[in-house]
Every structure is written in structure tokens, then in C-alpha cells.
C-alpha positions as CSV (number, residue, x, y, z in Angstrom):
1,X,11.8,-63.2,-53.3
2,X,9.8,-64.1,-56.4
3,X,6.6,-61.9,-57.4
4,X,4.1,-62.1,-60.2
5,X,1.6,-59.9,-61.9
6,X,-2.0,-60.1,-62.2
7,X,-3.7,-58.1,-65.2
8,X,-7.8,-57.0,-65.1
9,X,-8.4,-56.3,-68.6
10,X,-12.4,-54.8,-68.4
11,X,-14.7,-52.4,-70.3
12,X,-13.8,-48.9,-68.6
13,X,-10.1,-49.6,-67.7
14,X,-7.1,-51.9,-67.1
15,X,-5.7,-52.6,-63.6
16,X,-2.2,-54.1,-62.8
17,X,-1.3,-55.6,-59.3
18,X,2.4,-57.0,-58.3
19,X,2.5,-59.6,-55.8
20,X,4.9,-61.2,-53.8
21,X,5.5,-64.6,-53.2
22,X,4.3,-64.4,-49.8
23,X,1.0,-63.1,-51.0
24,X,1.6,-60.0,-50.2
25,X,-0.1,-57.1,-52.4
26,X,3.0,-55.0,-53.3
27,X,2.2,-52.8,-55.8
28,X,-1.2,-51.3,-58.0
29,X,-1.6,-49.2,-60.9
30,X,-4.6,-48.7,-63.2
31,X,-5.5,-46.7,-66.6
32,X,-8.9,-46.0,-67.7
33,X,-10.3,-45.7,-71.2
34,X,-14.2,-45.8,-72.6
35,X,-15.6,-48.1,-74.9
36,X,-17.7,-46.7,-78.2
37,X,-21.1,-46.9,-77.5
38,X,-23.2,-46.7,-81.1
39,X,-27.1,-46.6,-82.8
40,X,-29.0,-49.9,-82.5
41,X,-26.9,-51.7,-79.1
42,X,-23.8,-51.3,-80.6
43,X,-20.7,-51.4,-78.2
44,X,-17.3,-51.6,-79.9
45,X,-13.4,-50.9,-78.6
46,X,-9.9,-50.7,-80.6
47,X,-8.1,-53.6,-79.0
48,X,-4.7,-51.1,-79.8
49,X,-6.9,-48.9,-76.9
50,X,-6.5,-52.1,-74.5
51,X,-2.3,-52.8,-75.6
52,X,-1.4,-49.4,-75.3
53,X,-2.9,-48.5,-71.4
54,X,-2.0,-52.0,-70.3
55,X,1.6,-51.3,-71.4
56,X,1.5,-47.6,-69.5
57,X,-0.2,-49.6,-67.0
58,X,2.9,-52.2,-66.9
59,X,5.4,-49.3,-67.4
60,X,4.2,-47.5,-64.4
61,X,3.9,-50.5,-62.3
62,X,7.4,-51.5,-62.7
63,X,8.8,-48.1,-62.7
64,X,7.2,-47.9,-59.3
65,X,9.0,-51.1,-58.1
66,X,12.1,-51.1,-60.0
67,X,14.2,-52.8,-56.8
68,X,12.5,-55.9,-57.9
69,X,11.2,-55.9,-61.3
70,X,14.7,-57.9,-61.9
71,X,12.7,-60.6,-59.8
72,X,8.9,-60.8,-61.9
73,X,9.2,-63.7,-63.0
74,X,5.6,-64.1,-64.8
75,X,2.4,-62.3,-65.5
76,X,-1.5,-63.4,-66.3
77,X,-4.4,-61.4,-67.4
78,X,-8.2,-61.5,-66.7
79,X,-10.1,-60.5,-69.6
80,X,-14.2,-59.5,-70.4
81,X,-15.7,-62.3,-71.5
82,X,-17.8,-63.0,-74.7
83,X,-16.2,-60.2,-76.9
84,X,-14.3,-60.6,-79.9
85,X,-11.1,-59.7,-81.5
86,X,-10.7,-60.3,-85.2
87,X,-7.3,-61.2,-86.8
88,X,-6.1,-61.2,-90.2
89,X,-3.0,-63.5,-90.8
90,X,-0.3,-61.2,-90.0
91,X,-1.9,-60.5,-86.5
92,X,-3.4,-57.4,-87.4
93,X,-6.7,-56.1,-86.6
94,X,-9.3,-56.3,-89.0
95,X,-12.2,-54.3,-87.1
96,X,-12.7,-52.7,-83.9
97,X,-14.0,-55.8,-81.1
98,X,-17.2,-56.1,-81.0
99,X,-18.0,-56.1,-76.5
100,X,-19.6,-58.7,-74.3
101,X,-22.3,-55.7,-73.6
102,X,-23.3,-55.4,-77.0
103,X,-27.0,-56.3,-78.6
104,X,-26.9,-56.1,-82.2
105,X,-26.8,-60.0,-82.6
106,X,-30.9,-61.1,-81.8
107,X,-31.5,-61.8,-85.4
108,X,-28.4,-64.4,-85.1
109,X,-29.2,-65.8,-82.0
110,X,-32.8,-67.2,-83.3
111,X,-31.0,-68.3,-86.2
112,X,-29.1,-70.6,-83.7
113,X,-31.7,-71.6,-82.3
114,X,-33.6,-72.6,-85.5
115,X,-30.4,-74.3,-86.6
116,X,-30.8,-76.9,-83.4
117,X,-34.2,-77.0,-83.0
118,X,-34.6,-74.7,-80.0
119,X,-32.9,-74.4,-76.7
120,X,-33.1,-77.6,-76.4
121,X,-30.8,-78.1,-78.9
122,X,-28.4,-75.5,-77.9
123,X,-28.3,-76.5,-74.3
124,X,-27.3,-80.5,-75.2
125,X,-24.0,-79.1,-77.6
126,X,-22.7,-76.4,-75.6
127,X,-24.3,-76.3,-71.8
128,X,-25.2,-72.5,-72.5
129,X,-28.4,-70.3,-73.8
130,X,-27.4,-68.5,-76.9
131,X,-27.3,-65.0,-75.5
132,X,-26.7,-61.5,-77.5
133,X,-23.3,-61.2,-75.5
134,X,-21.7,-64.4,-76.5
135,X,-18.8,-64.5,-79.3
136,X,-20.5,-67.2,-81.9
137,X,-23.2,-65.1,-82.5
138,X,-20.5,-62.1,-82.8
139,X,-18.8,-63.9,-85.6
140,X,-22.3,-65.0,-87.1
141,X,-23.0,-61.2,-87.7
142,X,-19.8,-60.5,-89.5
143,X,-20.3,-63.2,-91.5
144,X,-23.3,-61.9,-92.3
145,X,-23.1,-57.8,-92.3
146,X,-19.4,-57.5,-93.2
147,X,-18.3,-60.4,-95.7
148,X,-15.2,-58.7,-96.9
149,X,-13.9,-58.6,-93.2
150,X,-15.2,-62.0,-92.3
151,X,-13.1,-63.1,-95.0
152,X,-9.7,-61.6,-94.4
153,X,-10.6,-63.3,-90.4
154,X,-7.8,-66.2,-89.6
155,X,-8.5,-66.1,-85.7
156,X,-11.3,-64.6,-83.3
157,X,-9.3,-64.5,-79.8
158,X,-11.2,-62.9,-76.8
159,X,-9.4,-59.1,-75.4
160,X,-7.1,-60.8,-72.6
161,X,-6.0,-63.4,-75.6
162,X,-5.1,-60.0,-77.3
163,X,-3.0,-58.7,-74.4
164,X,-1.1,-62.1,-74.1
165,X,-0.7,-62.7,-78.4
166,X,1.0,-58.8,-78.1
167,X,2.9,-59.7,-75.1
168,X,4.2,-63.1,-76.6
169,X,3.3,-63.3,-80.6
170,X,1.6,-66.3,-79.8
171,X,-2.3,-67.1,-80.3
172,X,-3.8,-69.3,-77.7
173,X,-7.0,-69.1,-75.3
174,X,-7.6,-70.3,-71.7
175,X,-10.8,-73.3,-71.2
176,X,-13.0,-70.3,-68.7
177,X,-12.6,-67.6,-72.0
178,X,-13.7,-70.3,-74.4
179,X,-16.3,-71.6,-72.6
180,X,-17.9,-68.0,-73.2
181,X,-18.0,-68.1,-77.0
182,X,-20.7,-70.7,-77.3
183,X,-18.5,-73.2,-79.0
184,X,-17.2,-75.0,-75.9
185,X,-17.8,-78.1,-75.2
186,X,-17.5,-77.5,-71.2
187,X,-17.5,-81.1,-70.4
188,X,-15.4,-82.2,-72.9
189,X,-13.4,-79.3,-72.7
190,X,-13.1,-79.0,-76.2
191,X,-14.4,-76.7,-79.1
192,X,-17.5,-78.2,-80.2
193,X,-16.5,-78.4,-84.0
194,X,-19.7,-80.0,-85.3
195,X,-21.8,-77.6,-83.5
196,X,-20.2,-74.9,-85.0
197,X,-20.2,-76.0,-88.8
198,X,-23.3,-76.9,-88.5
199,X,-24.3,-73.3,-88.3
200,X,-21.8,-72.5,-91.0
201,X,-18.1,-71.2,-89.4
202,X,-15.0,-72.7,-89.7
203,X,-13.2,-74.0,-87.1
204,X,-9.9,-72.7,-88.1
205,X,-10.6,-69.6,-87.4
206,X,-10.3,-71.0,-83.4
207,X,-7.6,-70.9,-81.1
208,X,-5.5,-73.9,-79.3
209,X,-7.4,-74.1,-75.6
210,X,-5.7,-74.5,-72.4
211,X,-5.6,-74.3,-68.9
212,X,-5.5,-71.1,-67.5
213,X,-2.5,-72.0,-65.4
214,X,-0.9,-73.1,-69.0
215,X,2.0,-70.8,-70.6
216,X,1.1,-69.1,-73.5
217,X,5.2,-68.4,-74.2
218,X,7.7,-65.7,-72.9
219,X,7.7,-61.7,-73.0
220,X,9.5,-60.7,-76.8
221,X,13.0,-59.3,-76.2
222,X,11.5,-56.0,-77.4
223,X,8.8,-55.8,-74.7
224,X,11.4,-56.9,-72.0
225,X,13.3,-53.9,-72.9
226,X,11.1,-51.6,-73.1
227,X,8.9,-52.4,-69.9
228,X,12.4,-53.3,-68.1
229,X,11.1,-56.9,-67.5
230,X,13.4,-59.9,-67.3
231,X,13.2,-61.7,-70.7
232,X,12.1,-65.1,-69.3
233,X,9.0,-63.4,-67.8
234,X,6.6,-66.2,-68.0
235,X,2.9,-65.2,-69.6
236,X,0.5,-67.2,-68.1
237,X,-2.7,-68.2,-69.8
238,X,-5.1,-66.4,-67.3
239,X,-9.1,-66.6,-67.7
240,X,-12.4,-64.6,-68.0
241,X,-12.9,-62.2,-65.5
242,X,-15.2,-64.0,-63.7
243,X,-13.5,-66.8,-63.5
244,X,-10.2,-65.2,-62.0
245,X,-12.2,-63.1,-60.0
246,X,-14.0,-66.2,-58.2
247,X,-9.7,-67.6,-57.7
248,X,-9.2,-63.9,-56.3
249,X,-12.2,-64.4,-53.7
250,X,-10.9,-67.8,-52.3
251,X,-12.9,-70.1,-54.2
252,X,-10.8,-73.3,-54.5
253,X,-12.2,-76.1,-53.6
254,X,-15.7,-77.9,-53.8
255,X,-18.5,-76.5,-51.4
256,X,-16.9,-73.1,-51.6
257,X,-19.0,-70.1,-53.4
258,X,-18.9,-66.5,-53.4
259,X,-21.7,-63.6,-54.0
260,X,-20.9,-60.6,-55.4
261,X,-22.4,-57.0,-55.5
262,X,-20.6,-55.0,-58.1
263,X,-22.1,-52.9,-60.3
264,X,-24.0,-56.8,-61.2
265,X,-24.6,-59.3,-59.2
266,X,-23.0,-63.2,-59.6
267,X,-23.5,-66.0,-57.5
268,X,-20.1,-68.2,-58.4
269,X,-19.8,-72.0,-56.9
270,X,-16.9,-74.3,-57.8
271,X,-18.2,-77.4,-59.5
272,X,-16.5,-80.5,-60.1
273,X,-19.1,-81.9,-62.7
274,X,-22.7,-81.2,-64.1
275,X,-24.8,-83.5,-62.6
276,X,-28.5,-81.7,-62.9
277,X,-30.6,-80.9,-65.3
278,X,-29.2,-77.9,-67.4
279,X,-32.2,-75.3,-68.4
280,X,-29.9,-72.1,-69.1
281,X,-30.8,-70.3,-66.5
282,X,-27.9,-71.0,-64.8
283,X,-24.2,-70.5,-66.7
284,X,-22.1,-73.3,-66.6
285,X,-18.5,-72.2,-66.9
286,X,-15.2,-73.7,-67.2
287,X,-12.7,-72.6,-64.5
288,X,-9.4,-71.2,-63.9
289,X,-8.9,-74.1,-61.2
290,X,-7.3,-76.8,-63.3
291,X,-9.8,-79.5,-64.1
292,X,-13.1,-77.9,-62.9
293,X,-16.3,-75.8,-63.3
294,X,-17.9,-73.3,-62.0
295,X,-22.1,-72.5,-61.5
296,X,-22.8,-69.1,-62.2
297,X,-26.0,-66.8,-61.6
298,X,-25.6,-63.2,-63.2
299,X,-28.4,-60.6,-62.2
300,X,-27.8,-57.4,-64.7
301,X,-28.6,-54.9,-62.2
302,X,-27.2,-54.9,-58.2
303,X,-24.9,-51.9,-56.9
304,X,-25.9,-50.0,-60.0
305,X,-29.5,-49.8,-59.1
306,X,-28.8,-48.0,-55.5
307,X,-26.7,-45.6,-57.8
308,X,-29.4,-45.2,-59.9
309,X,-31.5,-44.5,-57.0
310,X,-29.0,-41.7,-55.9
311,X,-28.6,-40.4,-59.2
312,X,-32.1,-40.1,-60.5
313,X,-34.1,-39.9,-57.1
314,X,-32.3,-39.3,-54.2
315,X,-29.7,-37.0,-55.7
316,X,-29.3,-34.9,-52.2
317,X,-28.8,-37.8,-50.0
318,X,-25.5,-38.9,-49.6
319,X,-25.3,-43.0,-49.7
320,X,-24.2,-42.6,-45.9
321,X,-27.4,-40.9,-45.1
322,X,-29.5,-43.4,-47.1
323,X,-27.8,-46.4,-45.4
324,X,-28.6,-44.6,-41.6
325,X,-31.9,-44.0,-43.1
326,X,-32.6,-47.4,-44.3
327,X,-31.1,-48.9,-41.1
328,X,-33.7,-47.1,-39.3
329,X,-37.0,-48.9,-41.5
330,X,-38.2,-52.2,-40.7
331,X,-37.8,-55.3,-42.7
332,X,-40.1,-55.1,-45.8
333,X,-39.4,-51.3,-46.0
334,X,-43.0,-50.2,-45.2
335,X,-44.3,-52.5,-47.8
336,X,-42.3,-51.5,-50.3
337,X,-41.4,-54.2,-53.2
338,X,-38.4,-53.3,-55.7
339,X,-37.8,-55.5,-58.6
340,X,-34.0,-54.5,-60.1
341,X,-34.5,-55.3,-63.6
342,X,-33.3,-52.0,-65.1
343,X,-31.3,-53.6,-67.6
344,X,-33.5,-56.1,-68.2
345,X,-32.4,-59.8,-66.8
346,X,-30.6,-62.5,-67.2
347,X,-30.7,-64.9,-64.2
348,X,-33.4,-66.6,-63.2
349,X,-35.3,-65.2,-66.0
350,X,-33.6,-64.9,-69.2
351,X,-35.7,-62.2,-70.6
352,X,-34.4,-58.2,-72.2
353,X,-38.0,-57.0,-71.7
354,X,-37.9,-57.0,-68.1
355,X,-37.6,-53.6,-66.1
356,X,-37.5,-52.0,-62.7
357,X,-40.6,-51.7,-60.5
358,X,-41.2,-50.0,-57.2
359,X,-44.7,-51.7,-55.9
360,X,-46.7,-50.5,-52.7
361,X,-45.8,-47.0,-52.9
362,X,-47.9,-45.0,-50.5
363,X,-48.0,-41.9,-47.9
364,X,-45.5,-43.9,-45.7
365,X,-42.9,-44.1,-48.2
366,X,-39.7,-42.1,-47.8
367,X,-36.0,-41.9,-48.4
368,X,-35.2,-44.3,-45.6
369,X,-38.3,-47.0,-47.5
370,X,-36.6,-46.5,-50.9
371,X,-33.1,-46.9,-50.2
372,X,-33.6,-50.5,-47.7
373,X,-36.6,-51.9,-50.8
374,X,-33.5,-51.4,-53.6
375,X,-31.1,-53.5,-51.0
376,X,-33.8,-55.8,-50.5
377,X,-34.7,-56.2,-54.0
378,X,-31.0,-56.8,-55.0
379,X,-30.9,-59.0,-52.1
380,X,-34.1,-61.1,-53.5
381,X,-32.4,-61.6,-56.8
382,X,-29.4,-62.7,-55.4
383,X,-31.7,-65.7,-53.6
384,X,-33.5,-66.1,-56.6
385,X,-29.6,-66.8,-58.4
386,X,-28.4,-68.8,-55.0
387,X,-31.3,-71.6,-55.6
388,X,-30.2,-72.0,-58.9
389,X,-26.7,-72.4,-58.2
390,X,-27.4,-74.7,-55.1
391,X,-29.0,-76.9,-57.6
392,X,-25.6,-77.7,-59.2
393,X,-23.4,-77.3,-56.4
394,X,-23.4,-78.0,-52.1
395,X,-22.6,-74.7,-51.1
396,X,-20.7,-74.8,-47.5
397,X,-18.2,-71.6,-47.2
398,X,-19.7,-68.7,-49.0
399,X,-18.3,-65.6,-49.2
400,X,-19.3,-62.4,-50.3
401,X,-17.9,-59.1,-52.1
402,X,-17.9,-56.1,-53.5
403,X,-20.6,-53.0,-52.4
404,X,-22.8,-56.0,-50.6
405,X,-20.2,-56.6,-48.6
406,X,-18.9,-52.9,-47.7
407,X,-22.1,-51.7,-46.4
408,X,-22.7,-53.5,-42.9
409,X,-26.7,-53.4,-43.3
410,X,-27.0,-54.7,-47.0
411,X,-24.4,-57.5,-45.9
412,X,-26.9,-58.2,-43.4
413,X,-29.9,-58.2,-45.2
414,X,-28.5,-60.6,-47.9
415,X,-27.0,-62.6,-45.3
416,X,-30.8,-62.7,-43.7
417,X,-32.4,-62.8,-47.1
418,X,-30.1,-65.9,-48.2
419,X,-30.2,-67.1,-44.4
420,X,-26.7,-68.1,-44.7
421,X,-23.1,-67.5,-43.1
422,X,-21.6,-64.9,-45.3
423,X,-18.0,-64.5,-44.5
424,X,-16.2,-60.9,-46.2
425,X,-12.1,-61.7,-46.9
426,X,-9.6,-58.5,-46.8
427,X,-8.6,-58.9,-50.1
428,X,-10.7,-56.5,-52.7
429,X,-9.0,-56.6,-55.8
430,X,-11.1,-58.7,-57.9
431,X,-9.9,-60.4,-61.4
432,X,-6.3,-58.8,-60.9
433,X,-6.0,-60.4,-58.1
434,X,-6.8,-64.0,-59.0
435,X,-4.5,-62.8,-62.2
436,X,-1.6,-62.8,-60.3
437,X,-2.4,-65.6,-58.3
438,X,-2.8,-67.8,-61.6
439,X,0.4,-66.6,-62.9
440,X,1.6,-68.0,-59.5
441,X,0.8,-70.9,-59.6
442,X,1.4,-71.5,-63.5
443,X,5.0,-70.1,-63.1
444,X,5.5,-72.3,-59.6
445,X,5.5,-69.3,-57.7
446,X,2.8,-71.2,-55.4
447,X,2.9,-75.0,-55.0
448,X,-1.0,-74.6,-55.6
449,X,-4.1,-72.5,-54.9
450,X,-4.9,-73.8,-51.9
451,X,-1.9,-73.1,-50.8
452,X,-1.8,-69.2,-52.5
453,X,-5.1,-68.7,-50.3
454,X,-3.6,-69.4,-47.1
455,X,-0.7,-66.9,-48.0
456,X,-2.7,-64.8,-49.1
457,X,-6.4,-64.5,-47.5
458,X,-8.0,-64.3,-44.3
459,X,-11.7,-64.0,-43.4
460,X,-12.2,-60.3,-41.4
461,X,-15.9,-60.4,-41.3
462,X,-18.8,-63.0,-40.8
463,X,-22.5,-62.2,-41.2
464,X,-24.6,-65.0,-39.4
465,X,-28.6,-65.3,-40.1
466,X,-31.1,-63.9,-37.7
467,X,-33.5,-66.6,-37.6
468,X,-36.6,-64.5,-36.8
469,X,-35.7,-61.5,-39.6
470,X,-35.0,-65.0,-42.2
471,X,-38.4,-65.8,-41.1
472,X,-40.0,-62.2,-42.1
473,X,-38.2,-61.8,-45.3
474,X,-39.4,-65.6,-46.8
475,X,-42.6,-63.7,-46.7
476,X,-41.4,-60.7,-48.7
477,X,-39.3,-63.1,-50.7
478,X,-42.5,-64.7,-52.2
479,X,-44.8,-61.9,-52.9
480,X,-41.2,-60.4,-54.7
481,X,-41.4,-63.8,-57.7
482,X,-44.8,-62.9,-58.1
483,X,-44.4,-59.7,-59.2
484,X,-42.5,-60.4,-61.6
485,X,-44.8,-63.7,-63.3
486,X,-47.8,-60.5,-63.1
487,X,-46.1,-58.6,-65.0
488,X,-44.5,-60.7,-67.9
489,X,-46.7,-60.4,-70.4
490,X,-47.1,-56.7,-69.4
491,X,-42.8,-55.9,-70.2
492,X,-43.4,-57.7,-73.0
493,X,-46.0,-55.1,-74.3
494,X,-44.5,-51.9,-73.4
495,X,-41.3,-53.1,-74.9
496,X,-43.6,-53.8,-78.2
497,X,-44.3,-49.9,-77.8
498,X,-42.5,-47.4,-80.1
């Protein structure tokens, strides 16, 4: 029996998952550390923070299942996307990386812009908005803030690149990482090296692309030893979290999508080409399925904002009272409107100002009115996202995860909102899942991923539409987008306030 392991490299902690060749979950074991939060937006980890709990992580994982570590034969990593490691020559680092979640870089982002003549511009090089979370601009404000470091940099390689360079000594990224730095050509699937000399880096400084299926090299004969690993452990290439956690959901061939209600909110489609109009409002990704894309929505704010709402307002319900509650109020929640911008917004509307709004508050409102208008407001952004996506890809078999899918009445109303089938899997393990399942089919564990989802997956849960509650919530759905064109211009001022 042959098994593989599938690393999640995120923000608040590192997960590692064993599985068998029969798709069989055999082993998990996590560590958790916290990123640096500073003045001005500033979000910053030591990537040596990452190595070290990832090698615990590995350490513990195999200790745990010694009676077949002799029989790992490879290993993949899903990493955050958009943040940046900086290496000097030797390999060393030269600063702490600078996180997908951080906002220092607005003054570099216009500066793209102004460099191509507006989004436009931007759009027709690299498929993509310049956004404050992307690497480019990252590299743009070391250049810029800390010469002396940008000097010493010989490569910028995104955190699961990190993992896999210590694991191997060998510098390489995967198409669905690069594809998040704003230099990526996702059609041509190639750096764009004229876009980015034109706004002055050098492309040395990048590393080789490939598939995320491709091998990066083999464990070093130290490592083996010291995590008890065979030396010919194969380390797969692996992809951006989104990306592997999209494989990990089942999505592997076209027509296939997946909705998910994490702490965001992403509506993911497979895509086999670009074929409409790109505007940004819709990411356009390469994928960890060999050859392809993937459409993706991202709405800042989706299980987080009922944990706001528990933390800050209803701090003596529990969330099983509030769902019993909410189950009992009628569709609209009393008239109720929430907008879940409390991070401001990325998909459909690309704008930081935005925030959170609770509109038609009134003597009928309660606990039970609260709780359902946050589920339905998540739920409206989620459509909101789902027309965008449907605009690049037909999306047949769409499935849906994370706190969405937990909670029996907010899988309804999304499924009702959307007024699709939403079908729920029994696998929840996210990016370390679709890890592993890489690193399977890169070492030839699986023949393919088709064929690693039918070992693997099975559906244990369908939503279907009801047709008259579709009906009601269209009408909710509509006064919802206005409230957010009304108020525009008004975000826009309060932010303006000091």
C-alpha cells in the first residue's frame, strides 16, 4: 500500500494529512502559529516560523504512523497565495514575508496602474486587477522602502515554494501560485517578462513555473533522516490554496464548481479557456488540474460575519440557538437587509471603502431576524459572485463547503438564494486534502484525478431549490444590490473621515 501526504500551509497554522492509496484519510496532525500584525496594514511572518511547525507537523504525523512511513512515497503542499518570501543567493532569508492579507502597497498599485494606462492596461497583460494582496506590488514596495534588501533579493518564491526549496534545496513554483503574483501570463502560462520590466523588476529574480503535479526534486538525506521518511520521497509541486482546495472539493472536470463558506466566501469553477470579457471582478486563476483554469469570486466577509454577529451582538446566544431562532423567521427576516462588507469587498465590487449594513431595523427585529438577514446577506453575495463566475464557466455539478454547508438552514437558504442543486461531499479537509491528492497523482499514486475522486469522494448531502422560496428571495435579492450602489459614494466619505 502506497500513501502520500498533503500539506496546508495558511496564515494561523499548518495542517498535515496521510493518505492512502485507496483514498482513504489515514492520518491528521496540525500546529498553529500567528502572523505579526503591525501600524499602517502591515502583516508580516518569519518563513523559519512556517519550516519549523511544518517539520513538528511532519515529525508527529509520521511518528503517529510509523508502520507505514517506510511506504510515503511523496508529499505536496498548498500554500497562501500572493505573499512573498525574499531570498538572497545562499537561500537565506533576507526579511520577514510580507502576507497575502497585507495593505501597505496602495501607493504601488496606482503606480501600476499609471504605468499601463489604467485597468485596462493591466487586465490585457496579466488577466487580473492589481490588488494590495498580490506579490508584484509586494516586491514594488521593497524596491522602493527597503533598497538595501531589494538588492541582496535573487528570488521572491511564494510560502509553500518555501516549504518545498527547504524540503528539496531546490527553487521552483507551481502555474496556480504564480498566477497570484500579477506577473503571470495565465493564458500563456508564462511570466509576463515585458510587463514586468516595464514597471522596472527584473525577471531573474523569478522562479522556473510548473505544473502543480510537476516534481520539484526529492527529500535531502538529512530531512529523510530526521523525519524517518524514505529518501526517494517525491515532493510534489502543489498549488495555492485555493487552487488545491477546489482538487480537495471534487472539482475536476468542466461544468463542475464548488461554493464555499469559510471564514470568506469563493465561488471556484473549472475553466478550460477565457472566452468573455475579462473586467477584474472576477479572478481568473491558473489551476492545479494540468492544463486548465479556474473562475474565481472571493467575498472578504462570509462565516466570519455570523461570528461577528455572536461576538459583538449576540454574545449570549449560542450559534445552535441562533440557527433554531432563525429557522423560525420567514424568508426576508422581517425585512431585514444585511450587507457583509465588514472587510470591505472584493467580488463583485472591488472597493476597501465598503462596510457592513443592517437596513430595516424596526420594533420586529430580534435575535431570530439578525441571525437569518447575516445568512441571507452572505447568501446574496455568494449570488452576486455565482453570476460572475457563470459568465466564464457552465456550471452543472456544484458543490458546496465549509460553515454553508454544516448548518442545514444556511445550506438551504443559499441553495434557494442561488436556486441551484448544491450537493455537500464527506470529505472536509480543504487544501491538505487536494495536497495529498496532487502529490498522488504527480508521484502515480492515482492514474489521474478523476480517478482519485472516485476513490476518494462521495456526495452525502443534496440541497434542491424550493421554487416558491427562489421566487421570494429574487425580490430580496434586488433591493440587496441596491443598497449597496446607495451607498457608494456615502463609504467613500466616511472612509475620507479621520
Amino acid at each position: 500500500m502506497k500513501y502520500v501526504i498533503g500539506i496546508d500551509l495558511g496564515t494561523s497554522g499548518v495542517k498535515c494529512l496521510l493518505m492512502s492509496e485507496n483514498g482513504e484519510i489515514t492520518g491528521v496532525k496540525s500546529a498553529a502559529y500567528t502572523p505579526d500584525f503591525g501600524a499602517n496594514g502591515y502583516v508580516e511572518q518569519d518563513p523559519a516560523v512556517w519550516w519549523e511547525n511544518t517539520k513538528k507537523c511532519l515529525k508527529a504525523l509520521t511518528d503517529a504512523n510509523s508502520s507505514v512511513k517506510d511506504d510515503i512515497v511523496a508529499l505536496s503542499c498548498s500554500g497562501q497565495m500572493h505573499s512573498s518570501v525574499f531570498l538572497n543567493e545562499e537561500g537565506g532569508v533576507i526579511r520577514p514575508a510580507i502576507l497575502w492579507n497585507d495593505t501597505r502597497t496602495t501607493k504601488q498599485t496606482k503606480e501600476i496602474y499609471n504605468i499601463f494606462g489604467g485597468k485596462e492596461g493591466v487586465l490585457k497583460e496579466v488577466f487580473n486587477l492589481a490588488l494590495e494582496g498580490f506579490t508584484l506590488p509586494k516586491i514594488l514596495w521593497l524596491k522602493e522602502n527597503e533598497p538595501e534588501n531589494y538588492a541582496k533579493v535573487h528570488k521572491v518564491i511564494m510560502p509553500k515554494d518555501y516549504i518545498n526549496f527547504m524540503l528539496t534545496g531546490n527553487i521552483k513554483t507551481d502555474y496556480s501560485d504564480a498566477a497570484g503574483t500579477l506577473m503571470f501570463d495565465v493564458k500563456g502560462r508564462k511570466f509576463n517578462e515585458d510587463f514586468v520590466n516595464k514597471v522596472g523588476i527584473d525577471t531573474k529574480i523569478l522562479p522556473e513555473a510548473i505544473e502543480s503535479t510537476g516534481e520539484v526534486g526529492v527529500i535531502t538525506a538529512a530531512l529523510s533522516q530526521e523525519l524517518g521518511l524514505s529518501p526517494s520521497v517525491k515532493v510534489i509541486a502543489g498549488g495555492a490554496d485555493n487552487s488545491c482546495a477546489a482538487i480537495g472539493n471534487g472539482i475536476v472536470a468542466s461544468g463542475e464548481a464548488v461554493i464555499s463558506v469559510g471564514t470568506s466566501g469563493t465561488v471556484v469553477a473549472f475553466l478550460e479557456d477565457i472566452k468573455s470579457e475579462v473586467t477584474g471582478a472576477v479572478h481568473l486563476f491558473n489551476y492545479s488540474y494540468p492544463g486548465s483554469m479556474y473562475a474565481m469570486g472571493c467575498m472578504l466577509s462570509a462565516g466570519e460575519c455570523f461570528n461577528w454577529l455572536h461576538r459583538n451582538i449576540l454574545s449570549g446566544t449560542t450559534m445552535d440557538e441562533s440557527n433554531v431562532l432563525a429557522a423560525k423567521t420567514p424568508i426576508g427576516s422581517n425585512k431585514l437587509i444585511f450587507l457583509p462588507y465588514l472587510f470591505g469587498e472584493r467580488s463583485p465590487y472591488t472597493d476597501a471603502n465598503a462596510r457592513g449594513v443592517f437596513f430595516g431595523l424596526s420594533s420586529l427585529t430580534g435575535k431570530g431576524e439578525m441571525a437569518r438577514a447575516v445568512m441571507e446577506g452572505v447568501a446574496f453575495g455568494l449570488k452576486d459572485m455565482f453570476l460572475l463566475v457563470e459568465g466564464f464557466a457552465d456550471m452543472k455539478e456544484i458543490y458546496i463547503t465549509g460553515g454553508g454547508a454544516k448548518s442545514e438552514l444556511w445550506g438551504k437558504i443559499i441553495c434557494n438564494v442561488i436556486n441551484r442543486n448544491l450537493k455537500v461531499l464527506n470529505v472536509e479537509e480543504g487544501p491538505a486534502f487536494g495536497a495529498a491528492l496532487i502529490a498522488g497523482v504527480g508521484a502515480g499514486v492515482f492514474a489521474d484525478f478523476k480517478s482519485a475522486k472516485a476513490k476518494s469522494m462521495k456526495v452525502v448531502k443534496e440541497y434542491t431549490p424550493n421554487a416558491a422560496d427562489a421566487a421570494e428571495y429574487e425580490k430580496f435579492h434586488a433591493i440587496y444590490r441596491r443598497l449597496y450602489a446607495a451607498n457608494k459614494d456615502i463609504f467613500a466619505s466616511l472612509a475620507e473621515l479621520s
